[in-house]
Backbone as a ProteinNet text record, in pm:
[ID]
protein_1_A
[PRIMARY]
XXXXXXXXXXXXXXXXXXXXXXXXXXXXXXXXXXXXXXXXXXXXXXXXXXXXXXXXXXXXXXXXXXXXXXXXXXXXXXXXXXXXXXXXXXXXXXXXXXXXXXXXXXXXXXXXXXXXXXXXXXXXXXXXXXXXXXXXXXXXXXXXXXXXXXXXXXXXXXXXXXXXXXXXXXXXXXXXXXXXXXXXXXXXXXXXXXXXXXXXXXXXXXXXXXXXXXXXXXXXXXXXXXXXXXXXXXXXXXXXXXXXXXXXXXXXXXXXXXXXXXXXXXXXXXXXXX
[TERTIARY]
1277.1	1388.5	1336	1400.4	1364.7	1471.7	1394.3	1502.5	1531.2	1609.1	1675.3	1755.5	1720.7	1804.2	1919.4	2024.5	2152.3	2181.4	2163.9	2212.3	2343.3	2466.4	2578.7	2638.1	2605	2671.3	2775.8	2853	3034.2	3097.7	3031.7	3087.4	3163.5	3233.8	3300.2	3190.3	3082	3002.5	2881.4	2833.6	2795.8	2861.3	2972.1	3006.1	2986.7	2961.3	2975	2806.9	2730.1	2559.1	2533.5	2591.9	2549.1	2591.6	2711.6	2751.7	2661.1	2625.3	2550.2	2389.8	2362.9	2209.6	2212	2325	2351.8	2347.3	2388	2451.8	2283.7	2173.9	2056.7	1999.5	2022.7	2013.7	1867	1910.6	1820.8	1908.9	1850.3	1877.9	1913	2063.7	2117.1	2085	2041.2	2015.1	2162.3	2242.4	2342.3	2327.4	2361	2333.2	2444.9	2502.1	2672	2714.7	2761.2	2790.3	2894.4	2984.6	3108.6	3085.2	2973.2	2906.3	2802	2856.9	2725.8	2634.2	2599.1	2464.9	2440	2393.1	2313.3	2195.5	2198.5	2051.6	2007	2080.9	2027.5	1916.4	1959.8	1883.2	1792.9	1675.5	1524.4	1475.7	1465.1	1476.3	1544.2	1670.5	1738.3	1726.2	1684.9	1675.4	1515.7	1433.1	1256.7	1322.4	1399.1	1413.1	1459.7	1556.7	1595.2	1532.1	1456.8	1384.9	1250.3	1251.9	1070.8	1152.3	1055.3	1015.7	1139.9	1156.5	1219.6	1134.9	1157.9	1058.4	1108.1	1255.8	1329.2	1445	1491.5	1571.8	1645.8	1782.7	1896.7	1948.6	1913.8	2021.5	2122	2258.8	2363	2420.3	2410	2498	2432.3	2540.6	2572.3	2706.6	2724.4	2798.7	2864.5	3001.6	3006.8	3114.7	3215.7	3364.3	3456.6	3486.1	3563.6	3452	3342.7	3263.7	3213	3192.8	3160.6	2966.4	2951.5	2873.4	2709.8	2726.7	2641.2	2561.7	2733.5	2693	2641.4	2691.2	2633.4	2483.2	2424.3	2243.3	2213.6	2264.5	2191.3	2175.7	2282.6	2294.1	2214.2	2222.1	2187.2	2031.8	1995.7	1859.8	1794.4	1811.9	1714.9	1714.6	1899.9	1924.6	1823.1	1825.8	1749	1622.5	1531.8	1381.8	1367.9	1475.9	1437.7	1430.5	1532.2	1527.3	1377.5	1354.6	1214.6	1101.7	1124.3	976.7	985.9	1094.9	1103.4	1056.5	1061.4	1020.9	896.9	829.9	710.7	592.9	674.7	631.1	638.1	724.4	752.1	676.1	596.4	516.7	634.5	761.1	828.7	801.2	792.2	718.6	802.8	954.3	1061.8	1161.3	1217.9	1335.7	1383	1536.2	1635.8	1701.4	1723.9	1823.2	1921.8	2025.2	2140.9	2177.9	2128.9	2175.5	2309.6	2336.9	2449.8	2437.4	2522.3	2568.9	2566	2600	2635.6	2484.4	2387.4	2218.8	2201.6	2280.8	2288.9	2307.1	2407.3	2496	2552.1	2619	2742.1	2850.3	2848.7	3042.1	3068.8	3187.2	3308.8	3319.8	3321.2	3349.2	3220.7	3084.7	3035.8	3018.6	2939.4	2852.7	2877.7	2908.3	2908.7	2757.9	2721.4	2572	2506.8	2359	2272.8	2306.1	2360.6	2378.2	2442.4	2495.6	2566.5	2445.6	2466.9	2507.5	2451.5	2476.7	2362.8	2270.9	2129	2062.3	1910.6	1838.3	1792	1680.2	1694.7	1601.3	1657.4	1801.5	1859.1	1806.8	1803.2	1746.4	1848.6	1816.5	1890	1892.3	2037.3	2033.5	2182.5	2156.6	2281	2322.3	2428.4	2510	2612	2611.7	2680.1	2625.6	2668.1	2574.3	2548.7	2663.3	2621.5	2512.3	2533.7	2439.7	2310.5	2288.3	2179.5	2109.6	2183	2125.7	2096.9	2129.5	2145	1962.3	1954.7	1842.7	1718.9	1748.2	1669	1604.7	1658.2	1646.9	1557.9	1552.6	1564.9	1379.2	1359.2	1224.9	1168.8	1230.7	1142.6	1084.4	1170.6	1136.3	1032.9	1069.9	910.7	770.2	784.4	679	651.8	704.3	661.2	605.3	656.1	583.4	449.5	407.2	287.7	174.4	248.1	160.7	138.6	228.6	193.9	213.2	180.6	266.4	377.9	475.1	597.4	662	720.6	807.5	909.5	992.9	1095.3	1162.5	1316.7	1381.5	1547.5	1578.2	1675.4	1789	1884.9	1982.8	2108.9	2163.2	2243.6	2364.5	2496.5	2600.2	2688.1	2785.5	2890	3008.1	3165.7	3248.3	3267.1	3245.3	3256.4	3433.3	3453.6	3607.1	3613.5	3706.1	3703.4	3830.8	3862.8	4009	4130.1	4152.9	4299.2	4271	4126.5	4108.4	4116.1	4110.1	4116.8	4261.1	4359.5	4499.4	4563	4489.9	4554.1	4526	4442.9	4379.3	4537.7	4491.2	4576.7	4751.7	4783.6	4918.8	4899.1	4825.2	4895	4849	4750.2	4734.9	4879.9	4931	5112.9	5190.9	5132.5	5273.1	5254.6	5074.9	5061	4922.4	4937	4765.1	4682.9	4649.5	4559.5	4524.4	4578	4514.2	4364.4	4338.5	4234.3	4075.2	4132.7	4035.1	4128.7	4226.9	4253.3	4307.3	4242.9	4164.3	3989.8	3921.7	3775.3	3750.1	3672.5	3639	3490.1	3511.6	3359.1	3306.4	3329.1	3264.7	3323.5	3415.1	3431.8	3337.8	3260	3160.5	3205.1	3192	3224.1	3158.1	3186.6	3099.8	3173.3	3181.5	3267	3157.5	3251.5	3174.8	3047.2	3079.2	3048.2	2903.5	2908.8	2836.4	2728.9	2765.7	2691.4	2588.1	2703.4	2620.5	2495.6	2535.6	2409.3	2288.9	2313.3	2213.6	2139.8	2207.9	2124	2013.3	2074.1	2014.1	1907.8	1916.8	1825.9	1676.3	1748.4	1654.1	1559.5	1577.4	1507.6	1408.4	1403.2	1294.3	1273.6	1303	1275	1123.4	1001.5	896.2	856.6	748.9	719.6	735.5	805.8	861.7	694.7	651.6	506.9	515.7	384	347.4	482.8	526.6	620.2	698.8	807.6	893.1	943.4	1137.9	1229.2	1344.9	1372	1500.1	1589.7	1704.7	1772.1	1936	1986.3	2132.1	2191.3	2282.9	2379	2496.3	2566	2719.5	2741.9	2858	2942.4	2895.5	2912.6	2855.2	2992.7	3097.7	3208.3	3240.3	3364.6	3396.8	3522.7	3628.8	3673.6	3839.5	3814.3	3936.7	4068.6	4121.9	4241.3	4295.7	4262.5	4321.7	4196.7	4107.3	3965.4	3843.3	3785.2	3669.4	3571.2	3410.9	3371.7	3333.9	3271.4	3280	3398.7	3500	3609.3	3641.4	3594.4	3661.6	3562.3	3435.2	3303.2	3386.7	3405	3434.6	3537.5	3637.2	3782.8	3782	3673.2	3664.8	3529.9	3425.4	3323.5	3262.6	3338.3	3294.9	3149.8	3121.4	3000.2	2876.7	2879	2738.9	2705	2574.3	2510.6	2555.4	2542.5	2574	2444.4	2400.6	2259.5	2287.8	2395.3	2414.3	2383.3	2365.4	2365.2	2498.6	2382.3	2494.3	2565.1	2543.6	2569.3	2750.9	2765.6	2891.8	2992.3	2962.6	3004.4	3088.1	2997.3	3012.7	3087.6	3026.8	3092.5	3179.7	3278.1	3332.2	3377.9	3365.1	3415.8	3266.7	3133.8	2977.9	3014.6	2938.3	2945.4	2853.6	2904.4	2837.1	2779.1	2719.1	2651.4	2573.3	2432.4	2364.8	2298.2	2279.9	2176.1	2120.1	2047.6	1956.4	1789.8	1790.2	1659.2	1654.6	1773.6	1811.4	1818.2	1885.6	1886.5	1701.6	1630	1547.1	1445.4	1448.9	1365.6	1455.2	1582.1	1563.7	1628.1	1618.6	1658.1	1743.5	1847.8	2036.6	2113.8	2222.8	2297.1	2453.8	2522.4	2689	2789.2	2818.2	2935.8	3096.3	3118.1	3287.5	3260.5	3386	3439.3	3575.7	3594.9	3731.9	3855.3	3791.1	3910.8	3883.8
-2865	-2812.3	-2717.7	-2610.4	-2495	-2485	-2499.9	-2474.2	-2362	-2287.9	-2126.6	-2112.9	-1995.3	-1977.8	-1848.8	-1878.5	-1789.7	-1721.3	-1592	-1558.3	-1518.6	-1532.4	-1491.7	-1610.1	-1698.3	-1758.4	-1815.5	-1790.6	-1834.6	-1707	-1619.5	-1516.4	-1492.9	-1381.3	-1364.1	-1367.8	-1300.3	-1372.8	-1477.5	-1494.2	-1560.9	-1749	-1769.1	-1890.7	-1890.3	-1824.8	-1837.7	-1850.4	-1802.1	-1763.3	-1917.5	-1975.3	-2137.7	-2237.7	-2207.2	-2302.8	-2263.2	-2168.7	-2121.8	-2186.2	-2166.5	-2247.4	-2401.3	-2488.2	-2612.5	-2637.7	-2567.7	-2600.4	-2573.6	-2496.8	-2484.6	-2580.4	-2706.6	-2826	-2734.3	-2620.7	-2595.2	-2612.8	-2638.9	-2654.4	-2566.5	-2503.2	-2403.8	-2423.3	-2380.2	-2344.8	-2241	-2279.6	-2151.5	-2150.9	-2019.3	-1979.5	-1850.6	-1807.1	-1749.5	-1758.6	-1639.6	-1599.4	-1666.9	-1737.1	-1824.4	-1954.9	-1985	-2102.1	-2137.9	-1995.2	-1920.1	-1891.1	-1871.2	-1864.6	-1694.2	-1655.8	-1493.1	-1402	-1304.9	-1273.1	-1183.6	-1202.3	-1090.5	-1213.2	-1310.8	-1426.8	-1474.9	-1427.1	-1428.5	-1583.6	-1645.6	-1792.2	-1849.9	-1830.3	-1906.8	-1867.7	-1780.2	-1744.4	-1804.5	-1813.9	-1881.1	-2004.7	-2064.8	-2245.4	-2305.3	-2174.6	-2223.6	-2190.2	-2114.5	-2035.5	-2105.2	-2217.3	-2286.3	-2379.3	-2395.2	-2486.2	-2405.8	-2305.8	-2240.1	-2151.6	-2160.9	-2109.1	-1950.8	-1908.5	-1772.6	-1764.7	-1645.4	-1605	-1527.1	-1519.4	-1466.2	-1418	-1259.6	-1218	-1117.2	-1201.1	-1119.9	-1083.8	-1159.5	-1092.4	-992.3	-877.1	-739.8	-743.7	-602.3	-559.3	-423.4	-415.2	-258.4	-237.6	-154.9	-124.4	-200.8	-278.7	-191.3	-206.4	-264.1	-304.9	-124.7	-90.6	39.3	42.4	175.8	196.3	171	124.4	67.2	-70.8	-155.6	-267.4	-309.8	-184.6	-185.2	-169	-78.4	-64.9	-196.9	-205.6	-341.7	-443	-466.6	-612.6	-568.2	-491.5	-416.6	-368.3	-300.2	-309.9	-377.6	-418.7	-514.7	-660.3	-698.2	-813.4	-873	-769.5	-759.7	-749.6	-727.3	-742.3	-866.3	-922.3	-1059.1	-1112.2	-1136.3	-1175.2	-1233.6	-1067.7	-1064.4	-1122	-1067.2	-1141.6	-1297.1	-1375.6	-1525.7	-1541.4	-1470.9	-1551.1	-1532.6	-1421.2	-1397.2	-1492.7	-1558	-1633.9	-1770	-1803.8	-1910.4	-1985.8	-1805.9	-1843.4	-1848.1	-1763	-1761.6	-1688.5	-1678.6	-1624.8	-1539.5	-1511.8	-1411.4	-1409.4	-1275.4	-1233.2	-1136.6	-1174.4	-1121.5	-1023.9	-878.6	-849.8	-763.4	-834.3	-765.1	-576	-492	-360.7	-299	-187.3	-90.6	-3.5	15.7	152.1	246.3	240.1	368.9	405.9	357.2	362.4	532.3	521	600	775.2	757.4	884.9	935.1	900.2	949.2	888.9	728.4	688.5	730.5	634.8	673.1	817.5	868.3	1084.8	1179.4	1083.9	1145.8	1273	1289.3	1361.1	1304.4	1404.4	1392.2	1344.1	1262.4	1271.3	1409.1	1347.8	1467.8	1498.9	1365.4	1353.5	1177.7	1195	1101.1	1049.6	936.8	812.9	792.1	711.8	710	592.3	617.9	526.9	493.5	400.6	362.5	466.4	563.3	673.8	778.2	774.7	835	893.8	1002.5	985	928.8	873.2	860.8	943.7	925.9	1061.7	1003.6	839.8	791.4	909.6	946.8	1014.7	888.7	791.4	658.4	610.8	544.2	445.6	339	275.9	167.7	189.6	313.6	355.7	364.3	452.6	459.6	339.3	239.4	113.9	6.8	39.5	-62.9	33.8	103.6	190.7	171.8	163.8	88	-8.6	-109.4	-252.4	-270.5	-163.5	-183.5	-136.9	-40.2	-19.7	-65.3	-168.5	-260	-366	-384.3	-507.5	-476	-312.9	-268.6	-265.4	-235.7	-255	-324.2	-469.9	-646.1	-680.1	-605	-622.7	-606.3	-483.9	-418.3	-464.6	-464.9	-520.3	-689.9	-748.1	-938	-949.6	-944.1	-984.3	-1057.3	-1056.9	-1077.3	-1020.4	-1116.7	-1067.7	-1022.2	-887.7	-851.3	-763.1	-812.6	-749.1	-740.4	-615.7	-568.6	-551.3	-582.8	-522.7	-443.1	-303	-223.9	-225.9	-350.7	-349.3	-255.7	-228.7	-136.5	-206.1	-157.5	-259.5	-368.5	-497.6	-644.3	-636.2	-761.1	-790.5	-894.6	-995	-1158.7	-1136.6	-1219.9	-1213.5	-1107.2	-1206.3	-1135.4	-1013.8	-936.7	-789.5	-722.4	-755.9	-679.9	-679.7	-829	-758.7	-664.8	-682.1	-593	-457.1	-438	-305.2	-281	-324.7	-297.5	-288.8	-342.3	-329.9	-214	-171.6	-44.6	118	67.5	202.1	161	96.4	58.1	132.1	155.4	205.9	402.7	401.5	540.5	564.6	598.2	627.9	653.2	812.2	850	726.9	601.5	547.1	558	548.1	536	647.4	743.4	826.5	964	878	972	883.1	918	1004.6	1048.7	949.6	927.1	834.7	889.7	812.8	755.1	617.6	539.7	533.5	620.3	666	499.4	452.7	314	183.9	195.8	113	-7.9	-123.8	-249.2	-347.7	-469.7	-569.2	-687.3	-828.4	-936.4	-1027.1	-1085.5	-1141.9	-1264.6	-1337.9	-1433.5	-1417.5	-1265.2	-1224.7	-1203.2	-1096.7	-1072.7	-1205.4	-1297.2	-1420.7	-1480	-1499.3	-1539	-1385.8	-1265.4	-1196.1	-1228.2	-1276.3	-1298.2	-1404	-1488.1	-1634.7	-1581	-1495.5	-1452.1	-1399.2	-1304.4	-1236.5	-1344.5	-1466.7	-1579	-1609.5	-1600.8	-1682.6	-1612.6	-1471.4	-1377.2	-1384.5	-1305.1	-1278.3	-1163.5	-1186.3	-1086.5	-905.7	-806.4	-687.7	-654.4	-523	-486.4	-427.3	-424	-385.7	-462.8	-608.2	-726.5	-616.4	-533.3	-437.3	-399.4	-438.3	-318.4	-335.1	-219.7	-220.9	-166.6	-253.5	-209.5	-210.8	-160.3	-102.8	-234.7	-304.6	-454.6	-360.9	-412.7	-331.9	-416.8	-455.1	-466.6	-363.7	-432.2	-323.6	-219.4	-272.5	-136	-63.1	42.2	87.2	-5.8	23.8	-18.6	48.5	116.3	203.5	145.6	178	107.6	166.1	318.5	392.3	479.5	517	593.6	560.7	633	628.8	680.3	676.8	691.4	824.8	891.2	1010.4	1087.1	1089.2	1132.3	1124.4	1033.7	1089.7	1132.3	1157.4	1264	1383.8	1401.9	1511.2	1545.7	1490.4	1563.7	1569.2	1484.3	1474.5	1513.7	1500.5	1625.1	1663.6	1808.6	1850.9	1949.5	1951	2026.1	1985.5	1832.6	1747.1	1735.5	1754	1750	1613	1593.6	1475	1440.2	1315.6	1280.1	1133.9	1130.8	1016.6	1052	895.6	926.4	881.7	825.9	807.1	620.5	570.7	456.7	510.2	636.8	639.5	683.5	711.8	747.6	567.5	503.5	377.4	265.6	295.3	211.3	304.7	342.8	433.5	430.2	280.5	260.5	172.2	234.6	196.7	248.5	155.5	157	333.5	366.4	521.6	445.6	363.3	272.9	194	266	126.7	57.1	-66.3	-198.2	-210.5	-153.3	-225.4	-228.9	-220.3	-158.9	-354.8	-369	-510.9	-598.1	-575.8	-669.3	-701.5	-639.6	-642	-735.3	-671.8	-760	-896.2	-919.1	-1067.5	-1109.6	-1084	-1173.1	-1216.8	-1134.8	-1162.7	-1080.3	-1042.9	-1005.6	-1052.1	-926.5	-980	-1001	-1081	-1179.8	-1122.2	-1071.2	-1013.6	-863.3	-836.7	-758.2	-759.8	-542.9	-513.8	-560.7	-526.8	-608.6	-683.1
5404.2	5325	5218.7	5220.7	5075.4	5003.3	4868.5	4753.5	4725.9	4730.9	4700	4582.7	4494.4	4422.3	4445.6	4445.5	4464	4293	4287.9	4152.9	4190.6	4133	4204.4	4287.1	4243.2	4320.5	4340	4257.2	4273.9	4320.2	4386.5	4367.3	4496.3	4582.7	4668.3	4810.8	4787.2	4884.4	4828.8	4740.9	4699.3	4764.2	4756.9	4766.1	4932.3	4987.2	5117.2	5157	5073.8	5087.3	5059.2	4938	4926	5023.8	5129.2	5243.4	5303	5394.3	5446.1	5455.9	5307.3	5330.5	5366.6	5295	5305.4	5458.4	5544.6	5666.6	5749.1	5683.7	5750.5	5731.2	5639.7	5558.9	5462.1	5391.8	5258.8	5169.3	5011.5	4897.6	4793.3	4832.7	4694.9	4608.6	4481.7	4353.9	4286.6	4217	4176.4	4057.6	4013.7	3903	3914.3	3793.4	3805.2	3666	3623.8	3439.5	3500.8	3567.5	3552.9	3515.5	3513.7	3434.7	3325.1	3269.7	3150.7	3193.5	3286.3	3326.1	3366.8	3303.8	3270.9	3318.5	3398.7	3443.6	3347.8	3271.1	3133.8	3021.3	3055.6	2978.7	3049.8	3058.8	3119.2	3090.6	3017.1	2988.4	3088.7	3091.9	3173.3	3292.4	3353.2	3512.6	3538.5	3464	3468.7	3486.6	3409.6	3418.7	3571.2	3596.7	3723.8	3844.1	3824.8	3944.1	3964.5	3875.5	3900	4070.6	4077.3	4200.5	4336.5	4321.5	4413.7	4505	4687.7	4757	4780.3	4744.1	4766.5	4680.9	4665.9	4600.4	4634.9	4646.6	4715.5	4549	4556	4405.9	4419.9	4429.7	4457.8	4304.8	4192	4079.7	4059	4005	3965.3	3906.7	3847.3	3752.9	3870.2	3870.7	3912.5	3802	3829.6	3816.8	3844.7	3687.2	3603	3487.6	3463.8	3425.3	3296.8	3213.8	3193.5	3226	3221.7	3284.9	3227.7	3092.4	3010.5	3040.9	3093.2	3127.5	3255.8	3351.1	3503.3	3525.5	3382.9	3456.4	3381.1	3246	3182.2	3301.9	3355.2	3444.2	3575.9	3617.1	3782.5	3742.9	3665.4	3641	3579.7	3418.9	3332.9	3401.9	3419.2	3468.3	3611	3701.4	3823.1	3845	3716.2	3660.5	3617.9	3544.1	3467	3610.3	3700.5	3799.4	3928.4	3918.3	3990.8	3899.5	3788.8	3656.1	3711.3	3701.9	3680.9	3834.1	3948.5	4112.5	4135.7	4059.9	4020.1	3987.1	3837.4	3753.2	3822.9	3875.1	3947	4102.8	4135	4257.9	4372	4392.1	4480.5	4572.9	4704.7	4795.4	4845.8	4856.9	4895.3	4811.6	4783.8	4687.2	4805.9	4796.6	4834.4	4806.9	4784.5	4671.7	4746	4682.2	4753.1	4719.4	4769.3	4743.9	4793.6	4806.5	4820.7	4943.9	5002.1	5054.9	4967.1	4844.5	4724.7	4709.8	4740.2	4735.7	4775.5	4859.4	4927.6	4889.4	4838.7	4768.6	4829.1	4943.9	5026.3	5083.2	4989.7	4958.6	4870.3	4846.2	4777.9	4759.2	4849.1	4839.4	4782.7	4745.1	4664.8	4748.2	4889.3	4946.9	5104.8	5200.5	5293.5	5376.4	5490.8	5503.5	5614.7	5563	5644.3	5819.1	5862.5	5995.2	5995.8	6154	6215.5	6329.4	6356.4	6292.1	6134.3	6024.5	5949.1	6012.3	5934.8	5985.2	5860.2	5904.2	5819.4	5738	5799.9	5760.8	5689.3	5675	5592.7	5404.2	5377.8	5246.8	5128.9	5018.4	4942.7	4784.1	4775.5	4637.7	4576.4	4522.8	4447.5	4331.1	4320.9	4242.3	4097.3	4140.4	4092.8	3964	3815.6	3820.8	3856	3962.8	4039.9	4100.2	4248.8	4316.4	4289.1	4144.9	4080	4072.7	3958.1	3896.8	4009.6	4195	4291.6	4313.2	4334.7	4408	4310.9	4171.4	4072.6	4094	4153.7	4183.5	4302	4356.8	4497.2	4451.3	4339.8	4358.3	4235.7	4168.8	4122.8	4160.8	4309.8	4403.1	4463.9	4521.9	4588.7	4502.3	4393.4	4250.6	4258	4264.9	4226.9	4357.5	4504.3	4630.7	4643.4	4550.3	4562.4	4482.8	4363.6	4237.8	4244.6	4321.9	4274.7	4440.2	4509.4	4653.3	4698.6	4602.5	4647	4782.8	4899.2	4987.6	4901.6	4924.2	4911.8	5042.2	5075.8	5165.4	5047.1	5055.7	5036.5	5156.8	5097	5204	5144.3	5216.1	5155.3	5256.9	5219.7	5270.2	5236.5	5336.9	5274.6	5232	5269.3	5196.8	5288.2	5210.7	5259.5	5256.3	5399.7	5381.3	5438.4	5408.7	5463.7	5525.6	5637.9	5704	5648.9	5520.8	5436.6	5413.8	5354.7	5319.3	5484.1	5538.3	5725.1	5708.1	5727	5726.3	5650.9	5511.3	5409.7	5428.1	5453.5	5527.3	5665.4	5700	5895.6	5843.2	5726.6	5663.8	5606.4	5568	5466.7	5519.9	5644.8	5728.3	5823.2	5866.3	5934.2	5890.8	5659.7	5656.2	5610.6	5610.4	5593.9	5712	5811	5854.4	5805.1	5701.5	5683.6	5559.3	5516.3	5452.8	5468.1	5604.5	5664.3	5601.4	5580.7	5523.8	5351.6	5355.5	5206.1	5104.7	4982.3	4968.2	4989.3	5047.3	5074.4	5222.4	5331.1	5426.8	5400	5443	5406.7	5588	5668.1	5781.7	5924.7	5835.9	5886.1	5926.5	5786.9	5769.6	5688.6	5720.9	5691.6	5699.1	5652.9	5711.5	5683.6	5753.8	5723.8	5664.6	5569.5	5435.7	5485	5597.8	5655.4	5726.2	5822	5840.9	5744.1	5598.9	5516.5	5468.9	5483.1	5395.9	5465.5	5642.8	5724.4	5711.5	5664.1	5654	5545.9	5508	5326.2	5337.4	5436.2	5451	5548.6	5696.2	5771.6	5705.8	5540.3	5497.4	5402.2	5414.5	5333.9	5409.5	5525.8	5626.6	5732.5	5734.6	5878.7	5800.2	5916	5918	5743.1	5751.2	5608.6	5691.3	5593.2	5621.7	5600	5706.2	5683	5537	5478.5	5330.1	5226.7	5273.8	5220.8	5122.9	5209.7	5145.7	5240.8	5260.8	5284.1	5281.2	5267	5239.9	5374.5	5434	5529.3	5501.5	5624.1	5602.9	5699.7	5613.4	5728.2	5732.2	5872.3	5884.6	6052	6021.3	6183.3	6259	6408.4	6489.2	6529.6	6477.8	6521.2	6362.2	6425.1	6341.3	6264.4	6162.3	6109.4	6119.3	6229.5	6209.7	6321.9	6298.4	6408.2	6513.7	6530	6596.6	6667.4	6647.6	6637.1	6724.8	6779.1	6806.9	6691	6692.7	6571.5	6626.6	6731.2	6695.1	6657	6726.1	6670.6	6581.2	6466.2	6347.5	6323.1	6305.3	6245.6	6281.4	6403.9	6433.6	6372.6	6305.6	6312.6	6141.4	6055.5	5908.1	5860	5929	5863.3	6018.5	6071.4	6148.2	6153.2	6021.3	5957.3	5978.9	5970.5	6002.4	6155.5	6156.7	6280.7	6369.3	6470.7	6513.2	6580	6594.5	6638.8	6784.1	6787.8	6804.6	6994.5	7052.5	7179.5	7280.2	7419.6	7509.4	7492.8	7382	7380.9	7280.1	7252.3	7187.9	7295.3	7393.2	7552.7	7563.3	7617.3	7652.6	7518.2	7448.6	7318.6	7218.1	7215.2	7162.2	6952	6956	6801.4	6771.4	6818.5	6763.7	6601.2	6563.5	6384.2	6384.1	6260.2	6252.9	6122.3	6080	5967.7	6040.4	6112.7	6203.7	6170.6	6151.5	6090.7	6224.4	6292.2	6402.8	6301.4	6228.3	6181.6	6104.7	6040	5974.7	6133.8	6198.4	6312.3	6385.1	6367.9	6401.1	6299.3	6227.6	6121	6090.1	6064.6	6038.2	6130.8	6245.7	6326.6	6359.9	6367.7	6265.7	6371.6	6384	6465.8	6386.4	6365.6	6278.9	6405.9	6424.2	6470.5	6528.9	6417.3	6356.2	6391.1	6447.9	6505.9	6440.6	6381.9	6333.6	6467.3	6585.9	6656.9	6798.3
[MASK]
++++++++++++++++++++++++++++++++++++++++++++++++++++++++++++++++++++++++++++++++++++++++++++++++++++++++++++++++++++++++++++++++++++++++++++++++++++++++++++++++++++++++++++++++++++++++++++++++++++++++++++++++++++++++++++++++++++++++++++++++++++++++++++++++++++++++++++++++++

């Protein structure tokens, strides 16, 4: 049995990351500002993080949050984090990253090419984005400098049952819900799924040079009506398309591919938009 600590853990996936380990019969650790508990308070993340073999850190700060409080929590918060698994002799940290890592949701920037993929460059425009991509290379820092395992993962938007219907209701009563005012390329992921990645990324094999960061996403698209080239094509007809003959045969293939994550931990998402 391994003891894990969950930062975030009352949270929307968070509560699902602590069933999750229980059910592998390992030992949640939670920790969650809904129970005072702070990753800004370096004390208190060391106390809990002793005798822990990994660390799953999902709390963050985004919007509506201002943007002061998003790097404090997303970067300093996310150092105290790594300092204490460090200190603690924890052998893997988790950290939950972004799609926004990226710099081409929420409308910022269209991408270099279709499909995206894990080789994509990144150029957050956000300060979420920013303060997630922060994180992401202080983990690689603490990889290099102390040998900490670290695997990152950069989900796009999570949705549990009710957020899918609510979605499928309100493109019913306008279509282009679907992409106006901003298309997220119909990249998604179901919360459930997310949570067994989190747990995969606790005990998959060490990432070579114990560092990386990968992209999780359902393997379809998210759209209701669409194939995924077709909408590249019909909403940024500008970008190159790279994609092959598997969009022939599979027509709504996620244009957000995690095979690079499927590979390394060993994981495979479940849920399907339909």
């Amino acid at each position: 049995m391994s003891r894990v600590l969950v930062t975030g853990s009352a949270g929307f996936v968070g509560q699902r990351v602590m069933k999750q380990l229980a059910l592998k019969d390992h030992q949640p650790v939670g920790f969650d500002l809904a129970d005072n508990q702070d990753v800004m308070d370096l004390g208190a993340v060391r106390t809990v993080a002793a005798g822990c073999s990994a660390v799953i850190h999902l709390a963050a700060a985004d919007v509506p949050a201002d943007n002061q409080r998003i790097t404090l929590t997303n970067v300093d918060g996310s150092q105290n984090v790594i300092r204490a698994a460090v200190e603690a002799g924890t052998r893997r940290v988790v950290l939950i990253s972004s799609a926004e890592s990226l710099g081409i949701f929420m409308g910022e920037a269209p991408p270099d090419y279709f499909p995206i993929d894990n080789s994509h460059p990144v150029r957050p425009r956000t300060p979420y984005g920013r303060s997630k991509l922060a994180m992401e290379r202080s983990g690689q820092q603490a990889a290099a400098e102390f040998g900490l395992e670290v695997v990152c993962l950069r989900p796009p938007g999570v949705c549990d049952d009710a957020t899918r219907e609510w979605i499928r209701s309100e493109r019913a009563k306008r279509p282009s819900f679907e992409w106006d005012p901003i298309w997220e390329y119909g990249a998604w992921i179901h919360v459930e799924d997310l949570a067994r990645a989190c747990v995969a990324a606790c005990f998959c094999p060490a990432p070579v040079g114990r560092f990386a960061s990968v992209l999780v996403a359902a393997t379809d698209n998210n759209s209701d009506v669409y194939g995924s080239r077709e909408l590249a094509q019909k909403l940024h007809p500008e970008v190159p398309w790279q994609g092959g003959d598997e969009y022939q045969t599979s027509p709504r293939l996620t244009l957000y591919r995690s095979d690079a994550a499927e590979t390394l931990l060993r994981w495979k998402p479940s849920k399907m938009w339909k």
